[in-house]
Phi, psi and omega in degrees: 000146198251151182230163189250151191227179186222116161314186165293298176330278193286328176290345174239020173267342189261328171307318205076006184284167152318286020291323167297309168307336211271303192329270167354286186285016171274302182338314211273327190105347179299338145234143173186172221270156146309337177185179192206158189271169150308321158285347149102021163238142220249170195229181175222171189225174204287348169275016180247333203265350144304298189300351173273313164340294178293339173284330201281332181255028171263324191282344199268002177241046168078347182261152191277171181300267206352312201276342159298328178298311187283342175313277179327302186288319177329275207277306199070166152313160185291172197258014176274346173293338218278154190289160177287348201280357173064042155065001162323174187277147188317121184241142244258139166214197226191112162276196217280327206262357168279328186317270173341284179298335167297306164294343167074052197202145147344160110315324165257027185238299157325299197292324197277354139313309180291326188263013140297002190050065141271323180222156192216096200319162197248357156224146190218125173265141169295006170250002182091016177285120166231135187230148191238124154311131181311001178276337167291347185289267195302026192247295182330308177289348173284335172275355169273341178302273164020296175242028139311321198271351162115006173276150192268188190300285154010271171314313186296305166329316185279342170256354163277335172290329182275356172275330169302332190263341166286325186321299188294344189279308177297330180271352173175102186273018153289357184309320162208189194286115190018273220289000186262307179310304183295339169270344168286315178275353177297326170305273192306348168309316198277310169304005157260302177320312162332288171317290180296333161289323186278350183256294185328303182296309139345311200265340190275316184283319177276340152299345171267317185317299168321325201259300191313308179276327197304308186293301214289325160323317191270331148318300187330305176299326189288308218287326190299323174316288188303314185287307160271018134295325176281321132018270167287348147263016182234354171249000000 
């Protein structure tokens, strides 16, 4: 589920603050980002264009920052301002081009992932700032194990639904009805069995490939051996 987020660029344009003010009441603590990217650049949620809100008629009523900081330690905001994130610590997510280096992929291998639904950013800006929770990083390499074993994009989309739909499932098995829950995990039981068969059949292959090169190495090695010794005797 997508949550809507703001650059700085966009929270102070659907605000209208200044920058110089939204600086400031950062300056103050009255406001501040929700999270922040791994280059440490930070973004904002639909509880900050309240609090600016509420700041904008505190000021237009007169009160100075200082007397709002005491308001806020006092009183606080109303609670629909308070963050959803439970006052916790800033929690770290990844844009597409951090995503994309960490997986050791394109940018655009991401983004062409994303318009297949295989993955689906966890925050969205109206200008189109997508940011992935750091778990996608290892979602991502499953999905390249995925085309190791040789499934096209096509398949792989069909085994991410099913994890979405087991998601929905482990979390409220009323999601549907009996008999629709027993042919959806009967499926996926079975594109498990598939799966494992096919990482065996892998594991067999990559074992003979080991036995195979590990000798013809050691051969390798004799023949070089050998050859330069008729070498230093022939010079």
């Amino acid at each position: 589920m997508e949550n809507n987020i703001y650059s700085l660029e966009e929270i102070l344009e659907v605000s209208g603050a200044a920058a110089e003010n939204f600086s400031l009441w950062e300056q103050n603590g009255l406001v501040q980002p929700v999270g922040q990217t791994p280059d440490r650049t930070p973004f904002y949620g639909e509880e900050t264009l309240e609090k600016i809100k509420h700041i904008s008629r505190f000021l237009e009523m007169g009160y100075t920052l200082d007397e709002i900081k005491k308001i806020l330690r006092k009183v606080g905001l109303p609670e629909t301002v308070r963050s959803k994130a439970g006052g916790g610590g800033k929690e770290q997510f990844l844009t597409v081009g951090s995503l994309a280096e960490q997986v050791g992929v394109s940018p655009r291998t991401i983004k062409h992932w994303e318009d297949k639904g295989i993955i689906d950013a966890d925050m969205r800006s109206q200008g189109g700032f997508r940011l992935f929770r750091t778990t996608y990083v290892f979602l991502c390499r499953l999905i390249q194990d995925l085309q190791l074993f040789g499934y096209t994009l096509d398949e792989i989309k069909e085994i991410s639904d099913y994890f979405r739909d087991f998601v929905k499932i482990r979390d409220d098995l009323n999601t549907y009805p009996p008999a629709e829950t027993e042919r959806r995990v009967t499926m996926m039981l079975d594109e498990i069995s598939r799966l494992l068969e096919k990482t065996g059949q892998l594991k067999a292959g990559i074992a003979r490939w080991e036995d195979l090169l590990k000798k013809h190495r050691r051969q390798i090695i004799s023949l070089r051996e050998k050859n330069s010794k008729k070498r230093e005797e022939s010079e």
